[in-house]
N, C-alpha and C positions, 0 to 999 in steps of 0.2 A: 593247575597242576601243582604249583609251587604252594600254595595256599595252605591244599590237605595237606602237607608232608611237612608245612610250618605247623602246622594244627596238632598229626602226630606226633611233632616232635615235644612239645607245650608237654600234652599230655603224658608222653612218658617223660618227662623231666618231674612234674608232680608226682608220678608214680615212685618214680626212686629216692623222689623226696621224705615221699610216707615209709618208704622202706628202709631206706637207711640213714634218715636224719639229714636235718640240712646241713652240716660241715661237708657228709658224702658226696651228696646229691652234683657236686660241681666234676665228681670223676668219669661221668658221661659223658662231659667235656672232653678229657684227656684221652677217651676211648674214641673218639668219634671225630678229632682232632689231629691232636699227637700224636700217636700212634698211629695214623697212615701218614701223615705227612714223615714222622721220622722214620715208619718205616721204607717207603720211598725213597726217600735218601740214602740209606744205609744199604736199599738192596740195588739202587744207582751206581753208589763208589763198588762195592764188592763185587758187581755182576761187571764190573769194567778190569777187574782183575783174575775174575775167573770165569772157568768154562761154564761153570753151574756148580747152583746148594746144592751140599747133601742134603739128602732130607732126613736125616737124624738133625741135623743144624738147624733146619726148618722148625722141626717138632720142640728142641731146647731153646730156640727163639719164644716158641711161641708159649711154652712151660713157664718161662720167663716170664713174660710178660700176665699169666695167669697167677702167678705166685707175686707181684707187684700190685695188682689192682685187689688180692686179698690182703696182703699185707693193708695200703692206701682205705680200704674199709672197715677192717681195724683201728686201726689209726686215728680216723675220725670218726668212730663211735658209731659206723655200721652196722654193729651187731648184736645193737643196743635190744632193740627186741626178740631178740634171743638171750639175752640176759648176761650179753659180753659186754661188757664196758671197758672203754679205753685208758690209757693210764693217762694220759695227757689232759691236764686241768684245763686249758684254753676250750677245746674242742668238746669236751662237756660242760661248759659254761654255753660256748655258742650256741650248742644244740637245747639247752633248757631255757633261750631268750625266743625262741620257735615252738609253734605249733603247728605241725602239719604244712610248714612254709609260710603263718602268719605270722607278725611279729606282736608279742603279747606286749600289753600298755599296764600292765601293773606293778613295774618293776621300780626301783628307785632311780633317781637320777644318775648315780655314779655306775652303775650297770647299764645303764643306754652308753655314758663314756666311753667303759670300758669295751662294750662290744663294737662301739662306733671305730676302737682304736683295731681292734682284732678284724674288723670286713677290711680296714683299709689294708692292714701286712697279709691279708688271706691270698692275694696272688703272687706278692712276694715270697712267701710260707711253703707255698706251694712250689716256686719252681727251684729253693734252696731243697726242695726232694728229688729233684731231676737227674743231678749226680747218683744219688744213692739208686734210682729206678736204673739207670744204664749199666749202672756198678752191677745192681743184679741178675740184669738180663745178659751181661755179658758173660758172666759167671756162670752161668748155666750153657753159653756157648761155648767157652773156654773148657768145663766136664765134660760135653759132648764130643770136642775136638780129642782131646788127649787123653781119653778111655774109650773110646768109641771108634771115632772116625781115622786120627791118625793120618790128616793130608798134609798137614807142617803148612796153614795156612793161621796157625794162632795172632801170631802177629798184626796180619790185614783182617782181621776179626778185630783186634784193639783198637787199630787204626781205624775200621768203621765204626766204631763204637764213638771215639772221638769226637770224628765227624758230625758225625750226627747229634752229641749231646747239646749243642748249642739249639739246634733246632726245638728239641724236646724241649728245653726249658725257657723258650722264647713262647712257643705255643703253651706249654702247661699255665702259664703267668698272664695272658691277655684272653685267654678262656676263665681261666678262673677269677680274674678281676671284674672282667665285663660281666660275668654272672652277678658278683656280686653287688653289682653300680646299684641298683634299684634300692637293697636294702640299705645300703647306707644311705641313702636321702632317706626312707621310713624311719630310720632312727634320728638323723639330724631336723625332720618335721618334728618324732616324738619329743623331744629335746625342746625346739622352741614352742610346744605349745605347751609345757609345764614351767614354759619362762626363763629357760636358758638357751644361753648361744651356740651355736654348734662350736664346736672346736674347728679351726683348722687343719683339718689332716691328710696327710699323704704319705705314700711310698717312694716314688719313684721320680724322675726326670725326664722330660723327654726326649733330652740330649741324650740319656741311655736308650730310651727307644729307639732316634735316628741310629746310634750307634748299633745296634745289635741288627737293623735291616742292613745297614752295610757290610757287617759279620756274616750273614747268610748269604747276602750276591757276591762275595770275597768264597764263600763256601761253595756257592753253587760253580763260579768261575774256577775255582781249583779242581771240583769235580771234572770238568767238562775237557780240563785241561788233561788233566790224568787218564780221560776216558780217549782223548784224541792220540793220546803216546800210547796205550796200550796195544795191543797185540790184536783186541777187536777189532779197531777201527780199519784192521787190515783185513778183518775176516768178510766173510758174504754176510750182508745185510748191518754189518757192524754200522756207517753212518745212520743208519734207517732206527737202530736202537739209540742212537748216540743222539737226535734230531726228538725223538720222542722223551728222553731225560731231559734235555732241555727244556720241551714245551713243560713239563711236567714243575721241574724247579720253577721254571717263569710264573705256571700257574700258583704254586706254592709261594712262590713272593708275592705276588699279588694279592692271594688271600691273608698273608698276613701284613701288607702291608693295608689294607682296609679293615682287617681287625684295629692296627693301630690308629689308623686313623678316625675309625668310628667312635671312638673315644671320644678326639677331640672336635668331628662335629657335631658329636652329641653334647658336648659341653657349650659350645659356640650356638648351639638349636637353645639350650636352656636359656640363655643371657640375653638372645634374640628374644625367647617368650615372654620373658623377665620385663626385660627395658619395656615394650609392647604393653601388657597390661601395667605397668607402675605409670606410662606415656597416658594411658588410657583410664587413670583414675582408680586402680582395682588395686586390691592389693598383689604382690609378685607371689605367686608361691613356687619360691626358689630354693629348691635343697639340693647344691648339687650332688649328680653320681661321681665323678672324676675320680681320680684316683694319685692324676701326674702333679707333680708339686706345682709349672708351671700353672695349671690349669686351672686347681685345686685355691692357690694366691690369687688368682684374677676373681674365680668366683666368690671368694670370700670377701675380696675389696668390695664387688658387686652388691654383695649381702649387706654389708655393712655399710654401703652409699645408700641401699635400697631402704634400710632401715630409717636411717637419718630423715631420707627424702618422706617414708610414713610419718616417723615423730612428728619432721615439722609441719606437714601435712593434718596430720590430727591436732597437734596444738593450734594450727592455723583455722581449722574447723572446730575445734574446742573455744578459740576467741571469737570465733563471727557466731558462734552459737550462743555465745556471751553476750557479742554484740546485738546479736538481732534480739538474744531477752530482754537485754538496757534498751534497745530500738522500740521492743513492743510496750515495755510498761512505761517509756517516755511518750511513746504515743496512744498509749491509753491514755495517759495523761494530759497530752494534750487534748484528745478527746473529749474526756468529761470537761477539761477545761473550756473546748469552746464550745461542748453542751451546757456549759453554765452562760459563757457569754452569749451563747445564742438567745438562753432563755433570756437574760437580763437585755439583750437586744428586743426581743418578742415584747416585753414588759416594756422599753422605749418606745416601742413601736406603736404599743395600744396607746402611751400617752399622749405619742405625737399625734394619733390619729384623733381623741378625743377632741385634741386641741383646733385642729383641722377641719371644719364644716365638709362633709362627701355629698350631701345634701342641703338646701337652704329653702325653706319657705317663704314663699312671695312676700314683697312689700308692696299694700297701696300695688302700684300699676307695673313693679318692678317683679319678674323673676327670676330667677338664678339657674346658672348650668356651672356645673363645676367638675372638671377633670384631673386629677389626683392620682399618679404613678408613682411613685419613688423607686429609684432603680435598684434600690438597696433596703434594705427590710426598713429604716430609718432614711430620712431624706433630708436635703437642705434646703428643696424648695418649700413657703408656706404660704398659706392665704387664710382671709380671715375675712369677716364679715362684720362690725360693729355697727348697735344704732346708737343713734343719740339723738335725741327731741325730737325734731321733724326732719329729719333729715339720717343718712347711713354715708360709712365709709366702707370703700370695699380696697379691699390692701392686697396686692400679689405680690412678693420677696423671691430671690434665687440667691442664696451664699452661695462664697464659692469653695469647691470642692465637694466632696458626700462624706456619707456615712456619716459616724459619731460625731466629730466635732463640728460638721456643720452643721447636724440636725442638734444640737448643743446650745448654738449659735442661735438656731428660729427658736428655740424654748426662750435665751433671752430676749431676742429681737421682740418678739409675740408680747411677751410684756410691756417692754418698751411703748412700743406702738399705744398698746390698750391706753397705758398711762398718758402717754402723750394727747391720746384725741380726745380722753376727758378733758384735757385742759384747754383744747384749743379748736377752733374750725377750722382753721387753715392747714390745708397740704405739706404746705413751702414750710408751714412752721411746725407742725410735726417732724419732717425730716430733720429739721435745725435741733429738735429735742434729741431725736431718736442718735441722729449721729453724734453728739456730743457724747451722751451715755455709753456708749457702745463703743466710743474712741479709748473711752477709760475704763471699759470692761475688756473688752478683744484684745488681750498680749500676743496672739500671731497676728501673721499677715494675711490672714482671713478676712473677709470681707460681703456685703450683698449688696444686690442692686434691687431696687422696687418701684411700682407705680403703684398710687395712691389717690383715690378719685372719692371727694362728697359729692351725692348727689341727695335733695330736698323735696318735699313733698310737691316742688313745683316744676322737679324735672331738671333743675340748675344745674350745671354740675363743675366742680372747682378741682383740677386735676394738675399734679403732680410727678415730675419724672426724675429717679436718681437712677440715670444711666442704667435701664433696663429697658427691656425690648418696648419698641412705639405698641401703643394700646390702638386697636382700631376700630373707628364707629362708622355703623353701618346708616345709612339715611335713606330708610323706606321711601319717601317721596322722590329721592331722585335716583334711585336703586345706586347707588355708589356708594363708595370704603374712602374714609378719611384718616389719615393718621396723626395723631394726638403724641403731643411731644414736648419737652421742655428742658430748660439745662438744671443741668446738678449732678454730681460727683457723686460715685458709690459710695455706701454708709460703713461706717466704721472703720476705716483706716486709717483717716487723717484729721484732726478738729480743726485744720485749716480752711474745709470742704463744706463747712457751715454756711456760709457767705455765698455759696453758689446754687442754692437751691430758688427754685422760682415757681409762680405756678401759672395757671390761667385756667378761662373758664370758656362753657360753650352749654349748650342744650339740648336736651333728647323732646323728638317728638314720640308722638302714640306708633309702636310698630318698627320704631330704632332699636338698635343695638350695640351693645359696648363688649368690645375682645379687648383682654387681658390675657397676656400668657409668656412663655417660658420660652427660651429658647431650645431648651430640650426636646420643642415639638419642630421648629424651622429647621434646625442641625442634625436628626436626623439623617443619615444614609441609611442607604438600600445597598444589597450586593455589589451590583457595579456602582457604587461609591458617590451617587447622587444622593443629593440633601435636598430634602423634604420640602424646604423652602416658605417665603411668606407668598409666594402668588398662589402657589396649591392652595396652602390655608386660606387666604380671602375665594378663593375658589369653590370652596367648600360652605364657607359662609354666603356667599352670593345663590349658591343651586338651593341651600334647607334655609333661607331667612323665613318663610313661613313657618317653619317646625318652632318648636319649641326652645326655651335655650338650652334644657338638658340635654332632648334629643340631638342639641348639632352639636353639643359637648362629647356628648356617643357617638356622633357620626366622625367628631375629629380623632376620636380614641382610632376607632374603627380603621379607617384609612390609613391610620398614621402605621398601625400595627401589619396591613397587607402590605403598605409600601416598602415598610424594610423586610420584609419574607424572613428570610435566614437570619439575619443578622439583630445581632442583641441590638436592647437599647441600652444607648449608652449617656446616660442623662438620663435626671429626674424630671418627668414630663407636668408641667400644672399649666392648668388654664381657669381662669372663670370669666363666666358670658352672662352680663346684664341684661335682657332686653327690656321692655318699655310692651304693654298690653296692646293692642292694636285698637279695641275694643274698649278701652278703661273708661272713658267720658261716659259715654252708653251705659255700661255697665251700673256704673255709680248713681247714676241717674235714675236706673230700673232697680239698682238694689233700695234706694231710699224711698223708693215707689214701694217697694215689698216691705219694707219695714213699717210705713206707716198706714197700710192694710192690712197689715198683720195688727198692728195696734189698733184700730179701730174694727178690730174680728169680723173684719172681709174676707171669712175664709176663702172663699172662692174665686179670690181675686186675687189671695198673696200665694194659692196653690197653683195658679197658673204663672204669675210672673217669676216665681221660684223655679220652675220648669226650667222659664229664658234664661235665668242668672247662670243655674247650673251648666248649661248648653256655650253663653259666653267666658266665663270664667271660672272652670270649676277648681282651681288652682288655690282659689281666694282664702285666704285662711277664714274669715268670717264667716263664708258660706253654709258649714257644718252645723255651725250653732243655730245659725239662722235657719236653716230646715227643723232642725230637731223641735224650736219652739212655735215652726209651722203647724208641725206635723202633730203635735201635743195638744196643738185647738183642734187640727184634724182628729183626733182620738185617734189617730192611728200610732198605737206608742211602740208599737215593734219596732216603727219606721224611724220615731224619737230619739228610743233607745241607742238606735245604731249610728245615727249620726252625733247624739251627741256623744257617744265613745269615741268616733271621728274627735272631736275637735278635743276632749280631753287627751288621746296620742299627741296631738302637737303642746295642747299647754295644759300638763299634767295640774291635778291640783284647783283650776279653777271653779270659784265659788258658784256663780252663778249657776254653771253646768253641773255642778255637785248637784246645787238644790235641785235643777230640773230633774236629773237622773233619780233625785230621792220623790218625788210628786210622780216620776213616770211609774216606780216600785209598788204607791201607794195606790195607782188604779189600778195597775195589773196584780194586785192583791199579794204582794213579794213584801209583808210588813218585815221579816227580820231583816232583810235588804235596808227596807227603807230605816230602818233601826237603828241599822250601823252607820251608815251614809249621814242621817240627821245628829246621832252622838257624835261623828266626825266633824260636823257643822259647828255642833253646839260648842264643842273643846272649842277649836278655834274662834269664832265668836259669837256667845250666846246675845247678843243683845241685836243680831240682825231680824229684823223683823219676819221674813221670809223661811228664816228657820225656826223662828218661833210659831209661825204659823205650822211650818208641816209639823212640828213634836204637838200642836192642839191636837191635829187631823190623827196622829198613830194613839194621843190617849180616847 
């Protein structure tokens, strides 16, 4: 119910807005307000002193009050479209800052001021007219009395009149201000979005607001009082109208005392909305409506905290937006930066690897398993492979720490070493080399530990320990693990450590095997925080000693990586495994069996023992060649062909194998082949007889 008649009321308020201009449009107010509430009052005191209106008094009341609201639509430029305009320049200013109750945005700044100044005194304005409305309305009752009527009651006409002007101009002033609330925030937003500050403005106090409701209960109480000495109160039904004036006033107090107050919840709702979105990151959009000076100060303190708190807000997001630009172009920077050290890592990486055997081709009866982790793109474990005469050294190193400087460290250790075991057969005196060098190279406290083992074409083998993990050899005949050990102090930290290095010797039979490795593979853990250990490892070596030594170098990779599941490795993992041929005697025996039936063109004799070789050994680096120059009396040169490209893969370059491959060309009728292959020969040297033969054979 309340809804439509708010809805109603909207709309004829916009009605009189198009009709009379917005100055008018607030006198709906005073008609729909003021004027019952004063008249209520007025015919409260007067009907407590008399019997009853005349109604000529009624009719010049009300004449009054019609010659009042045309005058008040005059005034403010009512009768604008009829082509009356008002004399008062305020009120024709107001009404051309409006359209149809919008407020127009193309105005200058000091015309939003100024009308920002003229909405705030527009209820004040308004109820300095509240005198002159009573002044006229009573004047028009005062002609009706003393030409008309003639009751000799002018007087208590004055005295109502009185009365009641406080009323009127208490209500004209908070109808017409709270009309205006709205519009003044639309101009103090107009204001700050062209980049000025609102001004501070006000009318009023609120101290005169509490004032002026204590003026009306002081008014309604003198009513009441005056109404109880009367002559009514004596009459029938006298308290019954005197009980209803009451309710009446009460109700009239109430309502304006919630006009007043609406004000300042409305003011108290804004600063609540205010603080709430400014709490909440947003910006406040705060203009207040108020009007009361108190109220009017607080919201402007408000505005102006609210302000500060944006500035530094935005300077404060202006510098982290600074900061996160200097954040992102130093960490581009760092970016490409350790996209370059990556790359220059990648590029250590390939050298340390070249340096690094991942593979190693059989010796005589010896073959090699070699396991090779680095737990960082660059490592500090290294190993190494050297021959010399009849006899190889096989070297395994761990410095200590990773990454760059250790793997820094095996580029020079790796020299070192090389250098040293040209000069020497001994283990014990390699170290004595190595650590000297590397005591006067290594300015940190870096340091490695290694083992060091020759072993001879007769199997001998003279080994070496600088406090690195025991080497272990496996002894096929009696299936058991030995562990190989000796004293000596880690290399390069001290040249005092020279003096302690020592070696000794022992023997591999056919089918033995020799571990070397790192502690990176024993110190492992796993999740629940067990290490890998050396019994696993001999473990592992005990179940695959028939395998190969690759394959149990694969099979320790293998295990080691399920054992720790989740968990990184934390170390650089190296091993290499020497075994010993099982088969080698035999072997050697049958291969010198196939060589000298090949040379006496047994073919059918070196194409079956070649069979066995392959079947025993086919690891043997020599094996390759040796088919190909089978297989070449065989006339089967597809077969030639392919094996001796086998044995060139391992030893690029070699002559012999050159020529054969050029005599394979020259039966399978491949002359430009053989062309190039025999001018290959000849540059390098023409005076071999074998090449001088095939260039007879291609003229």
């Amino acid at each position: 119910m309340i809804a439509p008649l708010l809805q109603a009321y909207r709309s004829l308020t916009r009605f009189a807005t198009w009709v009379v201009g917005f100055y008018a449009a607030p006198l709906l107010h005073v008609v729909f307000t003021s004027v019952i509430a004063a008249a209520g009052f007025a015919y409260g005191f007067a009907r407590g002193h008399l019997p009853e209106l005349n109604v000529y008094i009624t009719e010049s009341l009300l004449l009054g009050l019609v010659i009042i609201v045309i005058i008040e639509v005059y005034l403010n430029d009512g009768f604008h479209r009829l082509g009356i305009r008002t004399f008062i320049p305020r009120v024709r200013f107001v009404n051309s800052m409006f359209e149809d109750g919008r407020l127009k945005i193309d105005r200058e700044v000091r015309d939003y001021q100024k009308l920002l100044n003229y909405l705030t005194d527009f209820g004040k304005n308004r109820a300095l007219y509240g005198p002159f409305h009573v002044a006229v309305v009573i004047a028009t009752v005062l002609v009706a009395e003393y030409f008309f009527v003639h009751s000799g009651h002018g007087g208590l006409y004055l005295q109502t009149a009185i009365v009641t002007l406080p009323i009127h101009v208490l209500f004209v002033y908070v109808t017409a201000d709270l009309h205006m609330g709205k519009y003044r925030s639309l101009v103090k937003r107009q204001l700050f979005f062209m980049g000025h500050e609102p001004p501070n403005e006000y009318s009023i106090s609120l101290k005169l607001k509490f004032a002026s409701i204590l003026l009306v209960i002081a008014l309604s109480d003198y009513i009441l009082i005056s109404l109880l000495r009367s002559e009514m109160a004596k009459s029938t039904g006298g308290y019954t109208y005197i009980i209803g004036f009451s309710a009446f006033s009460l109700a009239l107090l109430m309502v304006l005392t919630v006009l007043f107050f609406s004000s300042i919840f409305a003011s108290i709702k804004e600063l609540q909305l205010a603080a709430t979105s400014l709490q909440e990151g947003h910006d406040p959009d705060f203009y207040s409506q108020t009007s009361d000076q108190e109220l009017a100060t607080l919201s402007s303190g408000f505005f102006h905290a609210a302000q500060k708190v944006l500035n530094y807000r935005r300077d404060l997001e202006q510098q982290i937006r600074e900061a996160t630009a200097h954040l992102s172009e130093a960490n581009a920077e760092l970016q490409q930066k350790d996209k370059e050290i990556q790359t220059e890592l990648d590029f250590a990486a390939e050298i340390q690897k070249e340096m690094i055997p991942h593979r190693h081709a059989p010796w005589n009866a010896l073959q090699f398993g070699i396991l090779y982790e680095p737990m960082q793109k660059v490592s500090g474990d290294f190993l190494n492979i050297y021959k010399k005469d009849k006899a190889i050294f096989a070297l395994l190193a761990d410095v200590s720490g990773h990454g760059v400087p250790a793997a820094l460290i095996t580029m020079a250790a790796n020299d070192a070493f090389g250098a040293a075991i040209r000069h020497s057969e001994s283990p014990a005196a390699v170290f004595r080399e190595v650590n000297t060098q590397l005591s006067e190279q290594i300015k940190t406290q870096d340091y490695l530990t290694a083992f060091l083992v020759r072993i001879d074409d007769k199997l001998r083998i003279t080994y070496a320990n600088a406090s690195h993990q025991k080497a272990l050899h496996y002894r096929r005949k009696r299936n058991t693990i030995e562990a190989y050990d000796t004293n000596g102090l880690f290399i390069g930290a001290m040249a005092d450590a020279t003096d302690t290095y020592e070696e000794k010797t022992s023997k591999l039979e056919y089918g033995d095997m020799l571990v070397i490795f790192t502690d990176g593979i024993t110190e492992q853990v796993n999740e629940a925080g067990e290490e890998f250990g050396l019994a696993r490892l001999q473990e592992i070596v005990m179940q695959n000693h028939e395998r190969s030594a690759q394959q149990i170098a694969d099979a320790v990779r293998d295990q080691l990586h399920s054992f720790a599941g989740s968990s990184r490795i934390r170390d650089d993992v190296s091993m290499l495994i020497i075994s010993v041929h099982p088969q080698y005697r035999q072997f050697i025996e049958k291969f010198n069996e196939t060589v000298g039936a090949m040379k006496k063109r047994m073919v059918t004799d070196s194409a079956r023992l070649l069979e066995d070789l392959w079947k025993m050994y086919p690891e043997f680096p020599a094996l390759p060649f040796l088919s190909a120059r089978i297989y070449y009396q065989l006339q089967e040169y597809e077969l030639a062909e392919k094996h001796v490209k086998l044995h060139l893969e391992k030893i690029p370059g070699d002559v012999r194998a050159t020529q054969l491959l050029a005599a394979i060309a020259i039966k399978t009728g491949n002359r430009s082949r053989a062309a190039n292959l025999v001018n290959r020969l000849t540059k390098a040297n023409a005076e071999d007889k074998i090449t001088q033969h095939l260039s007879k054979k291609l003229q």
